[in-house]
C-alpha positions as CSV (number, residue, x, y, z in Angstrom):
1,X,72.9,-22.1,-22.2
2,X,73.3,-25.9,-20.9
3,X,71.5,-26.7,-17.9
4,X,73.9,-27.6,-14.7
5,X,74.1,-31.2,-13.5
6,X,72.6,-31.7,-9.7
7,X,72.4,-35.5,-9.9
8,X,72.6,-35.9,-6.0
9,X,71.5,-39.1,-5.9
10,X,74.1,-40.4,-9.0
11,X,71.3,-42.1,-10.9
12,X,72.8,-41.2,-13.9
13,X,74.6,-44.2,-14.3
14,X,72.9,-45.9,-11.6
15,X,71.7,-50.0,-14.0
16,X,68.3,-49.6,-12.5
17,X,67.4,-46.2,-13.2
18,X,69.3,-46.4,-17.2
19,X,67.0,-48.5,-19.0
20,X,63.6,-46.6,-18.0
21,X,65.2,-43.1,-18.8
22,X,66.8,-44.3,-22.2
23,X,68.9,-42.2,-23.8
24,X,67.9,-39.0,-22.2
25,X,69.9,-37.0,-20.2
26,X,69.7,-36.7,-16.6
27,X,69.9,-33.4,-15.2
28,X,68.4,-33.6,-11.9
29,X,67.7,-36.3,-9.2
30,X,67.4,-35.8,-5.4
31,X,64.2,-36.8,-2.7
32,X,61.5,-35.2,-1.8
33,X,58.0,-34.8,-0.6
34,X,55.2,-35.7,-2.6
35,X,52.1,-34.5,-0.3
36,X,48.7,-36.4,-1.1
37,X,45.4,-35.2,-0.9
38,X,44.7,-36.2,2.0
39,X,48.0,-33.8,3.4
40,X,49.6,-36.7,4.5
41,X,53.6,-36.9,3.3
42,X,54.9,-39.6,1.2
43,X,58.4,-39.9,0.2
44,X,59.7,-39.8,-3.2
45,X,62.4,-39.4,-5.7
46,X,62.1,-36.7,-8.6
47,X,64.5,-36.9,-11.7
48,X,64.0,-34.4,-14.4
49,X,65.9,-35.2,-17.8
50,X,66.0,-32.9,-20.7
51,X,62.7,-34.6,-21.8
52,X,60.5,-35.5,-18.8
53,X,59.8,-35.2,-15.5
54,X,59.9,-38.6,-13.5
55,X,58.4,-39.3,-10.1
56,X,60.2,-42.5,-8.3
57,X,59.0,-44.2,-5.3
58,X,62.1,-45.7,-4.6
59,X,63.6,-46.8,-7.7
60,X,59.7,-47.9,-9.0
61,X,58.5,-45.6,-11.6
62,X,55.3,-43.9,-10.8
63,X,54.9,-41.1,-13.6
64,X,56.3,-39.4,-16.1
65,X,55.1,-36.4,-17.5
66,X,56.5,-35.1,-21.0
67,X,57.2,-30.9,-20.3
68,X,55.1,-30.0,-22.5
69,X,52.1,-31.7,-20.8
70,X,52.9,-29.1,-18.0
71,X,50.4,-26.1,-17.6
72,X,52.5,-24.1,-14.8
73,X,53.4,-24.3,-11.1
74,X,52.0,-22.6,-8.1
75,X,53.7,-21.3,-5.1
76,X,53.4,-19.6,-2.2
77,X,54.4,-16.2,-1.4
78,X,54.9,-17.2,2.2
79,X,59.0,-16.8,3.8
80,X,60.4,-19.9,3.7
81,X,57.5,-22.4,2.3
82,X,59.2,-24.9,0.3
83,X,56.3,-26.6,-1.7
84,X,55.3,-26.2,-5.2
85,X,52.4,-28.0,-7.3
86,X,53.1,-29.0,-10.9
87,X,49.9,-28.6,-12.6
88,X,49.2,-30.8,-15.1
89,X,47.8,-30.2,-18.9
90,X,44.4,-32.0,-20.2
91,X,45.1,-35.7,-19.0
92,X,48.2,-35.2,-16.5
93,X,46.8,-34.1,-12.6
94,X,48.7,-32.5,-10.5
95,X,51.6,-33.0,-8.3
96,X,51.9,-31.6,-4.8
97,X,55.6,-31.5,-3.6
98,X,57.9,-30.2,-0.5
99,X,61.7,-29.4,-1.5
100,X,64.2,-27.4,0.2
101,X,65.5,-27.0,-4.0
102,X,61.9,-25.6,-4.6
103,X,63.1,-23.0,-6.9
104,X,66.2,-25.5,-8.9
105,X,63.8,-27.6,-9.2
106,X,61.1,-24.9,-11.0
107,X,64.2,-23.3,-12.5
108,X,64.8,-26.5,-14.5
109,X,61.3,-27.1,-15.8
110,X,60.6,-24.1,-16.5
111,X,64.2,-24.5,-19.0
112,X,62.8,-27.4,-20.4
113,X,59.9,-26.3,-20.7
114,X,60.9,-23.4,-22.7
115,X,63.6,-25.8,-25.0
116,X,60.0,-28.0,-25.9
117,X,57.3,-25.4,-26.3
118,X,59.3,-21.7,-27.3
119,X,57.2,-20.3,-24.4
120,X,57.5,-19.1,-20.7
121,X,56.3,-22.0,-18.4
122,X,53.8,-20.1,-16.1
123,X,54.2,-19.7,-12.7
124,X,51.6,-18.3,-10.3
125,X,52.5,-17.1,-6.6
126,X,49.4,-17.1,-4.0
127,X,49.7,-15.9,-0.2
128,X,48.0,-18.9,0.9
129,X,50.5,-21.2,3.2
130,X,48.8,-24.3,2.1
131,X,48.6,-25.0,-1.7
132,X,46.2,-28.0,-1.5
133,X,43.3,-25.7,-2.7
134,X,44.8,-25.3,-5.8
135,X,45.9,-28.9,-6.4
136,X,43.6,-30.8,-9.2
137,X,43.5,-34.2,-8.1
138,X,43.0,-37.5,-10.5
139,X,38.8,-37.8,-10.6
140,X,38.7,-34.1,-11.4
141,X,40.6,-34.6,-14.4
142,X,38.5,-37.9,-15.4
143,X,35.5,-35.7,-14.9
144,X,37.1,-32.9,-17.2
145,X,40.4,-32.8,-18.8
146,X,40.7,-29.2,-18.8
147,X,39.4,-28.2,-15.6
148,X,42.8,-26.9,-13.4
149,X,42.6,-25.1,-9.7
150,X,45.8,-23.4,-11.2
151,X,45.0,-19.2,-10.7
152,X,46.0,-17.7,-13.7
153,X,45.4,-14.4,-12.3
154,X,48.1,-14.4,-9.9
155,X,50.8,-14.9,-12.5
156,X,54.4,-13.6,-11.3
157,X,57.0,-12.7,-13.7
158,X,58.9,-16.0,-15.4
159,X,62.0,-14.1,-16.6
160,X,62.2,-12.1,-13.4
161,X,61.8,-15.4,-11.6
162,X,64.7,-17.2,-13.5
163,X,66.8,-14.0,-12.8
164,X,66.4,-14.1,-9.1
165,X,67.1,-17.9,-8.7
166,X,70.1,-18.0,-11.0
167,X,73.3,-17.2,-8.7
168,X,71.5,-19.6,-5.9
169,X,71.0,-22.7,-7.5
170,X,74.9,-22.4,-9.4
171,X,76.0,-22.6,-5.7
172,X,73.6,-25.1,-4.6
173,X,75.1,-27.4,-7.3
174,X,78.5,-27.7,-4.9
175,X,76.8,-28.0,-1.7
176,X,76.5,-31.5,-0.5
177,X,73.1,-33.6,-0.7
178,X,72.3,-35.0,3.5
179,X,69.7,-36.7,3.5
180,X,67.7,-37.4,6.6
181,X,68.7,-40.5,7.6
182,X,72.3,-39.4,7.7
183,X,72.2,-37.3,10.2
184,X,70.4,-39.7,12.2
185,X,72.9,-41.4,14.2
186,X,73.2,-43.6,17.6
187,X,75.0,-40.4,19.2
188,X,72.9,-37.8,18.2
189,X,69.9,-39.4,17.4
190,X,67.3,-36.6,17.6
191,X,67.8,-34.4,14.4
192,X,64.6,-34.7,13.2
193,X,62.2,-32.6,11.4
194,X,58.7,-32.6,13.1
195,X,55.3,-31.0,12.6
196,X,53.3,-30.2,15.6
197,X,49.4,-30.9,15.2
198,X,47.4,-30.6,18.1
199,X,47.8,-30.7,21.6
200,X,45.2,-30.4,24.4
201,X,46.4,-27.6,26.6
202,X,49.1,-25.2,26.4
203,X,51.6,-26.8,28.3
204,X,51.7,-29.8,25.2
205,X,51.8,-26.8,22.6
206,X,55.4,-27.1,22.8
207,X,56.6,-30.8,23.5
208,X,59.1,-32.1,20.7
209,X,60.8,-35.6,20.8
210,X,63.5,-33.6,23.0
211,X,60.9,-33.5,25.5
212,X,59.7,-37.4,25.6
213,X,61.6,-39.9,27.6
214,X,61.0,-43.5,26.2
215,X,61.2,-45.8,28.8
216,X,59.9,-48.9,27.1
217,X,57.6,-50.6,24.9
218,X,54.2,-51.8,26.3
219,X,52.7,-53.3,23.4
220,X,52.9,-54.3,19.7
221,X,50.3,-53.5,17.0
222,X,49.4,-53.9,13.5
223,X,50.2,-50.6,12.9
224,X,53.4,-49.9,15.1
225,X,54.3,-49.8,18.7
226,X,53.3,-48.4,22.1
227,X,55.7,-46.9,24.2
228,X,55.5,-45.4,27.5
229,X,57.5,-42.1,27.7
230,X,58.0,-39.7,30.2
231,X,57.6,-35.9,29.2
232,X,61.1,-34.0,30.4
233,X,58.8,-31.2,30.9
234,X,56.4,-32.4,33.5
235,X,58.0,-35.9,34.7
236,X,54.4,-37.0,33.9
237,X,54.2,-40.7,31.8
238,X,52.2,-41.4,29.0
239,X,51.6,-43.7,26.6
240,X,52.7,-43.1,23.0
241,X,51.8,-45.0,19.5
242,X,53.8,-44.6,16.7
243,X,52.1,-45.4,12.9
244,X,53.9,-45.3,9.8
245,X,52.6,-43.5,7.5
246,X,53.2,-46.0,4.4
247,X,51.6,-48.6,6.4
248,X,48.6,-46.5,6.5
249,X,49.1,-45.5,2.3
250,X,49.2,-49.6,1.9
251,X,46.1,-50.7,3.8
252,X,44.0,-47.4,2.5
253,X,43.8,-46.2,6.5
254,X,44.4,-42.8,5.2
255,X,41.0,-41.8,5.9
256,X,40.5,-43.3,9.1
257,X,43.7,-41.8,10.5
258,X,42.5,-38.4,9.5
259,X,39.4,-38.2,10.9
260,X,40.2,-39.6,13.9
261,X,42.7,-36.6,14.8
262,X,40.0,-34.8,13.5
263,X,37.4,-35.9,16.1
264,X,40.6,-36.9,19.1
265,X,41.5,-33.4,19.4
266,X,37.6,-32.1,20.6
267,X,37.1,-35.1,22.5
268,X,37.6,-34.2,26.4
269,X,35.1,-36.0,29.0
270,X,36.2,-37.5,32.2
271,X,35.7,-40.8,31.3
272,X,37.7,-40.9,28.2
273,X,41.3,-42.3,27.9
274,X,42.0,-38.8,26.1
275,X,44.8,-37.9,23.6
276,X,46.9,-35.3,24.8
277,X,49.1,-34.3,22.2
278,X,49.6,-35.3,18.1
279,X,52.3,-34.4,16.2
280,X,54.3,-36.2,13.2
281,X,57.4,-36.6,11.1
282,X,57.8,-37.5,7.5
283,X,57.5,-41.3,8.0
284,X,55.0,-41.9,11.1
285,X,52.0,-40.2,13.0
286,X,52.1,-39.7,16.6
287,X,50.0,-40.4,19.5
288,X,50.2,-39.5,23.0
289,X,48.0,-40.6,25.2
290,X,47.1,-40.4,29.1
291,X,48.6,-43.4,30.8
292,X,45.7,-45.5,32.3
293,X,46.7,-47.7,35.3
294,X,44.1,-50.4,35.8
295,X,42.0,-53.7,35.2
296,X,40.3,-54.4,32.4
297,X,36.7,-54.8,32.9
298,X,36.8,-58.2,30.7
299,X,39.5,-59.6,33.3
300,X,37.5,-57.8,36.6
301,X,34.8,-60.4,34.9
302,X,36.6,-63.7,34.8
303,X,37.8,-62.9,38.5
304,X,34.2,-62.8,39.9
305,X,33.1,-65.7,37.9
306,X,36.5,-67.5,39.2
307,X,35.4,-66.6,42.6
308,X,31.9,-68.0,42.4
309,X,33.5,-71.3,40.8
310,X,35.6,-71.5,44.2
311,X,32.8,-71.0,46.3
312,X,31.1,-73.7,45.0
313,X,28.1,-71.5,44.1
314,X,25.2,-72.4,41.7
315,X,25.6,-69.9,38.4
316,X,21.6,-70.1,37.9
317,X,20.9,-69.4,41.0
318,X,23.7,-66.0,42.1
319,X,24.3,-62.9,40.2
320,X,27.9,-62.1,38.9
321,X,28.3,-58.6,40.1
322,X,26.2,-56.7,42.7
323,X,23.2,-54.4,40.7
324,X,24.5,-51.3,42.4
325,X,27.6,-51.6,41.4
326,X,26.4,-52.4,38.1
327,X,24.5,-49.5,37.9
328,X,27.5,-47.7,38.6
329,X,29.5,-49.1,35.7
330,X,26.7,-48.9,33.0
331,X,25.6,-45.3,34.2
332,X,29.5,-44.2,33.3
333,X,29.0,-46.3,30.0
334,X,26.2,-44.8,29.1
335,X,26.6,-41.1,29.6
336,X,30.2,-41.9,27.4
337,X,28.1,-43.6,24.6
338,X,25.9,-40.0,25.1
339,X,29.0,-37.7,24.4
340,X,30.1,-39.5,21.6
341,X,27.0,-39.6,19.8
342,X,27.0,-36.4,20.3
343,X,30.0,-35.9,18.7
344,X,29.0,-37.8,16.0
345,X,30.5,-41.2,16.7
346,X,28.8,-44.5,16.2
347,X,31.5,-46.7,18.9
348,X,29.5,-50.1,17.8
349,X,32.3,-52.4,19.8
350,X,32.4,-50.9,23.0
351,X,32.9,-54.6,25.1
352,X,34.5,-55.1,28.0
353,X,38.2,-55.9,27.3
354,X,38.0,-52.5,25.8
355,X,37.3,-51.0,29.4
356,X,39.5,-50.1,31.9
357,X,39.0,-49.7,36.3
358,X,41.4,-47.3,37.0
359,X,42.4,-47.6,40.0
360,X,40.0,-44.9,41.6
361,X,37.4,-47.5,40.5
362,X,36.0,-45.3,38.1
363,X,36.0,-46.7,34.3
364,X,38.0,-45.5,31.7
365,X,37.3,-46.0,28.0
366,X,39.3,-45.6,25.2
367,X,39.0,-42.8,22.4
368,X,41.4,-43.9,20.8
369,X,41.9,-48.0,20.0
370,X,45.7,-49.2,21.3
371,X,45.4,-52.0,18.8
372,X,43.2,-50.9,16.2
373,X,42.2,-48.2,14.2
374,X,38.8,-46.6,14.2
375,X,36.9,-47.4,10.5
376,X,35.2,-44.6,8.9
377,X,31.8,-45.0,7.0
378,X,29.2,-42.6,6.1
379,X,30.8,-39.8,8.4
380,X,30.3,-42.2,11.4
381,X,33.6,-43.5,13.3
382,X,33.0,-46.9,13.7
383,X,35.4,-49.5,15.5
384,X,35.6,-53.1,14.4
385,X,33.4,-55.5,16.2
386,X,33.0,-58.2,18.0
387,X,30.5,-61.0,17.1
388,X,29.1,-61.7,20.5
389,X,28.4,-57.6,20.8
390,X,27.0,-57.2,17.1
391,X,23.4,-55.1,17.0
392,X,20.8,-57.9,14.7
393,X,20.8,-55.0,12.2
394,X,24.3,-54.9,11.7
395,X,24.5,-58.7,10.9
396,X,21.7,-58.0,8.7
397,X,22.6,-55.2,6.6
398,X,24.6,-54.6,3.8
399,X,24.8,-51.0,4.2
400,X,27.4,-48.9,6.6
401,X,24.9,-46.6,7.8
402,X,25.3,-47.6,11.2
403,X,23.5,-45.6,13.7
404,X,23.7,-44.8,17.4
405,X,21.0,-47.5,18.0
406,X,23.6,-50.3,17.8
407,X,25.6,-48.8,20.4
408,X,22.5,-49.0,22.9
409,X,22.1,-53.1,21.9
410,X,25.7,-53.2,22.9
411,X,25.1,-51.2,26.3
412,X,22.4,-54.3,26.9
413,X,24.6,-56.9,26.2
414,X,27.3,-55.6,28.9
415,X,24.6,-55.0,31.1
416,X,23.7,-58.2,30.8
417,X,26.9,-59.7,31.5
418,X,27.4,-57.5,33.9
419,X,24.5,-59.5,36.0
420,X,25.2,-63.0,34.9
421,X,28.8,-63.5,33.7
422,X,28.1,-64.4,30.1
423,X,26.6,-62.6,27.3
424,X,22.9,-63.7,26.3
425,X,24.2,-65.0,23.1
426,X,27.0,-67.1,23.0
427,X,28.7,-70.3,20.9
428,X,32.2,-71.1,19.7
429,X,31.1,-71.2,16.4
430,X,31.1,-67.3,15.0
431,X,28.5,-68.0,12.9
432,X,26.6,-69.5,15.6
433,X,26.7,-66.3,17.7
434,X,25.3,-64.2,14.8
435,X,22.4,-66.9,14.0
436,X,21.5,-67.0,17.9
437,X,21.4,-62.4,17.9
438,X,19.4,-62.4,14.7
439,X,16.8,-65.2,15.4
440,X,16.5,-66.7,19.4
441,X,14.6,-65.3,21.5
442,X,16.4,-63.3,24.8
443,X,15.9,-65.7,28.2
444,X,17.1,-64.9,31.6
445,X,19.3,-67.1,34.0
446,X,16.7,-68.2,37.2
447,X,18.6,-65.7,39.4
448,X,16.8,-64.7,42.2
449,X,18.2,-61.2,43.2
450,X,18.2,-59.7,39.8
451,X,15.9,-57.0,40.2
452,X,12.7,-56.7,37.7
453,X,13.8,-53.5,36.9
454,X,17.2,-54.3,35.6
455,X,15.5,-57.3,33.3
456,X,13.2,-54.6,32.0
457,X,15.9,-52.5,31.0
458,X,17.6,-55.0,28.9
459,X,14.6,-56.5,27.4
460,X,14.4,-52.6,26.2
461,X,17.7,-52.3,25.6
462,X,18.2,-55.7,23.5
463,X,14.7,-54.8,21.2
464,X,15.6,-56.6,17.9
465,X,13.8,-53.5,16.5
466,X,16.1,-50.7,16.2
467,X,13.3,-48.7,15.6
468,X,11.7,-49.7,19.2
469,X,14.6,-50.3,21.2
470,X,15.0,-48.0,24.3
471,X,17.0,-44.9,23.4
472,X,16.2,-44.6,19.9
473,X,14.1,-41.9,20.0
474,X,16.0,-39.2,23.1
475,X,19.3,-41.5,23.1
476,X,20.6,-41.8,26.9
477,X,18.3,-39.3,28.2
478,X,15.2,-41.8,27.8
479,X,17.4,-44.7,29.1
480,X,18.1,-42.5,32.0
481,X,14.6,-42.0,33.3
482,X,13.9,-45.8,33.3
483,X,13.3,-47.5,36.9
484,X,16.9,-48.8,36.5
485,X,18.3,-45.7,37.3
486,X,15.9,-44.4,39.5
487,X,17.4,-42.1,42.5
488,X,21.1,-42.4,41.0
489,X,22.9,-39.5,41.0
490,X,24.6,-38.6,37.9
491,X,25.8,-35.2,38.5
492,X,27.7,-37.4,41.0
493,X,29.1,-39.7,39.1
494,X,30.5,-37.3,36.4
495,X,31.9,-34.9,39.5
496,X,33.5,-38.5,40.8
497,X,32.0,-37.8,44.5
498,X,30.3,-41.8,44.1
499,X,32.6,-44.1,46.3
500,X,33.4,-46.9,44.1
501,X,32.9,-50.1,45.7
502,X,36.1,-52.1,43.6
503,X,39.3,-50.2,43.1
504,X,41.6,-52.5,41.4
505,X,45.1,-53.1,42.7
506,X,48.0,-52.0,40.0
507,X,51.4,-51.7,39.5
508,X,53.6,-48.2,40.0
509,X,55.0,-46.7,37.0
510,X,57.1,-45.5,39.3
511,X,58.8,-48.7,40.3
512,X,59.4,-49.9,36.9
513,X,61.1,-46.8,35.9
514,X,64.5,-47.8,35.5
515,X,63.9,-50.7,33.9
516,X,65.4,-49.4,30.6
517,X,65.1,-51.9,27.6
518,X,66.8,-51.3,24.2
519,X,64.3,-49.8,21.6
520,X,64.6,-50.1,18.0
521,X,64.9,-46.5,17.1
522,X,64.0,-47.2,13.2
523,X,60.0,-47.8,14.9
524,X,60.3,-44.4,15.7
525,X,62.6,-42.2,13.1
526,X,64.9,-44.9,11.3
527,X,68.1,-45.1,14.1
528,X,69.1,-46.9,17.0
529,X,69.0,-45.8,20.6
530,X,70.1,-47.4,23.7
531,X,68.1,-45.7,26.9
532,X,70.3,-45.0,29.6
């Protein structure tokens, strides 16, 4: 019997689509979701003709794969799961997909299939919700053609299959194709499927886009936009990025983006910015973060170094900030640097514009970057770095196994500045900067009330030997017992019972409320919304 037409999309006669399908007939074309094997989502466009199956991204051919060059599909027997993987024969790997028309769309392969080869296309049914353990990906298929993850001892029934899918996907064939978008309008602009993926505490476990407030946008990065939102459920604000997902696909961030909600959603320490909640949609990856209200440290800097340029005061001869306070700062750096390493991050460009006074005076730094993303190498989270910051045997090394080491050259650099307003190693040139790390010598300002101990500490600190550098060997723990620290309470600190001695002043959230601006919807799920 001839296979029903569900040509939702109406790429039949569509000039574009024509010439690459040739004289076969089209029998099938709607969206879907192609997942990749990283579990990330990708949109896609699947047309099946009498001969092939074609995956589109957009109208651009991806892949077509002949039916016979199909060795079954794999579902799950879970209610209401909607994904499928196509596994492929010998050369072809496999496909992962998401469809509402799961079963039309393994109805009509499995017809094809049968019109191409005389046999039953196989289908095997496995309880798991997830499928991507049984999808065979591209460099296992290089490695051996034949090897598959398909289970042929859980094959189901093909006939019985047909049978039981026969009556719904006749009807399905009337029923109107809405796609996403369309329902996605400037009235009702909140019809959208989203997957929740971690939150921090229980009252998050729940928060949908229903629930978020979007008050504005407070900054712009390369990989979408920051907005500060108010959660309905609380009337706490936050700080939410938005990334798109085929930004990520394009720049290979894939990786990076996946380990870091890997690592975000066990990071908790007082000190931390902290991401509270993560969920996603097909097209972006969300972020919400607690809103931190403060001065950067890099800006903190330029004040005191203002100040001492108004009071007419000789750089060589007065320190920028006072050593206890200081202390204060690097002791809440340091124990940060601890948990991280600890949690197996390498932070390598921890600087100052990256650090925020709150306005208890405390420090606050970021665990996750507002305008970068983290770069994964050799299972160590690495951000990108700053020249003036760089560890010798990073400039020096061709390899990416970066080690906490770095991170402790980095602690002596800020330290460093810290005292004296400018980092030991300095030029315009970036180049320069590099040259000076890796080769000159580290010299002192003649500043009088710098105490020996504090000089010590960076001459440790800033050994060009990662091997011999202070806090190689026990990390912060040895760095702690030096004469630095001595007497300095760091049960304290981490309990926040140390009076800070500079609490910056910052603006209320509170004030700027109702200062609505008009955000591009489409950054966030393809519409338009005016906040009123």
């Amino acid at each position: 019997m001839q296979a029903l037409i569900y040509d939702f999309l109406k790429w039949a006669q569509d000039t574009e689509i024509k010439p690459i399908i040739n004289k076969e007939i089209l029998y099938y074309s709607n969206k879907l979701t192609k997942i990749n094997h990283f579990g990330l989502k990708q949109e896609r466009y699947l047309v099946l003709t009498d001969e092939a199956l074609y995956n589109f991204q957009k109208k651009k051919l991806k892949r077509r794969i002949k039916y016979d060059q199909i060795r079954g599909i794999t579902i799950s027997s879970v209610k209401h799961n909607e994904e499928f993987v196509v596994h492929g024969n010998d050369d072809e790997y496999d496909y992962y997909y998401h469809s509402p028309q799961r079963n039309l769309i393994i109805c009509l392969i499995a017809r094809f299939y049968d019109e191409q080869t005389g046999l039953f296309l196989k289908i095997c049914e496995v309880s798991d919700k997830s499928l991507k353990n049984y999808v065979t990906g591209k460099k296992e298929k290089k490695k051996d053609k034949s090897y598959s993850k398909m289970d042929e001892l859980k094959l189901i029934d093909t006939k019985q299959f047909l049978e039981d899918n026969a009556n719904a996907n006749n009807n399905m064939r009337s029923s109107s194709n809405i796609n996403e978008e369309d329902k996605i309008n400037d009235e009702n602009p909140i019809q959208i499927k989203y997957k929740y993926i971690f939150g921090k505490n229980e009252s998050f476990s729940s928060v949908t886009f229903e629930d978020l407030k979007i008050i504005k946008i407070l900054g712009r990065g390369t990989f979408g936009k920051v907005y500060l939102v108010q959660c309905k459920k609380n009337n706490e604000y936050y700080a939410m990025k938005s990334i798109k997902k085929e930004y990520l696909v394009n720049t290979d961030e894939i990786v990076s983006i996946i380990y870091e909600k890997k690592i975000l959603q066990n990071l908790n320490y007082p000190f931390l910015v902290g991401v509270v909640l993560c969920f996603e949609t097909d097209e972006r990856i969300y972020f919400i973060m607690n809103l931190i209200q403060g001065q950067s440290l890099f800006n903190y800097l330029r004040e005191k170094n203002a100040e001492k340029e108004s009071n007419n005061d000789n750089n060589s001869l007065s320190k920028n900030i006072e050593e206890d306070q200081v202390k204060f700062y690097s002791a809440i750096i340091g124990l940060t640097l601890e948990y991280l390493h600890k949690n197996g991050i390498t932070y390598r460009d921890i600087r100052p514009d990256n650090i925020i006074i709150e306005k208890d005076g405390y420090l606050k730094i970021p665990d996750f970057k507002m305008s970068k993303l983290f770069k994964l190498k050799n299972n160590y989270l690495i951000m990108k770095e700053t020249s003036e910051y760089l560890a010798p045997e990073i400039i020096n090394s061709n390899s990416n196994d970066y080690k906490s080491d770095s991170d402790w050259w980095t602690y002596g650099i800020i330290i460093y500045e810290l005292l004296f307003g400018v980092p030991p190693f300095y030029n315009e040139n970036d180049d320069k900067i590099r040259e000076q790390i890796v080769k000159n010598e580290l010299r002192f300002p003649k500043v009088t009330n710098v105490s020996k101990a504090a000089k010590d500490l960076i001459k440790k600190l800033l050994n060009k030997n990662a091997a011999n550098r202070l806090g190689h060997s026990k990390g912060f723990e040895e760095i702690k017992n030096h004469e630095f620290f001595k007497g300095f309470k760091f049960d304290n600190l981490i309990n926040k019972k140390i009076e800070a001695k500079y609490k910056p002043v910052v603006g209320d959230v509170q004030k700027d409320k109702e200062k609505y601006i008009e955000v591009t919807y489409d950054d966030l799920i393809n519409s338009k919304i005016l906040i009123k």
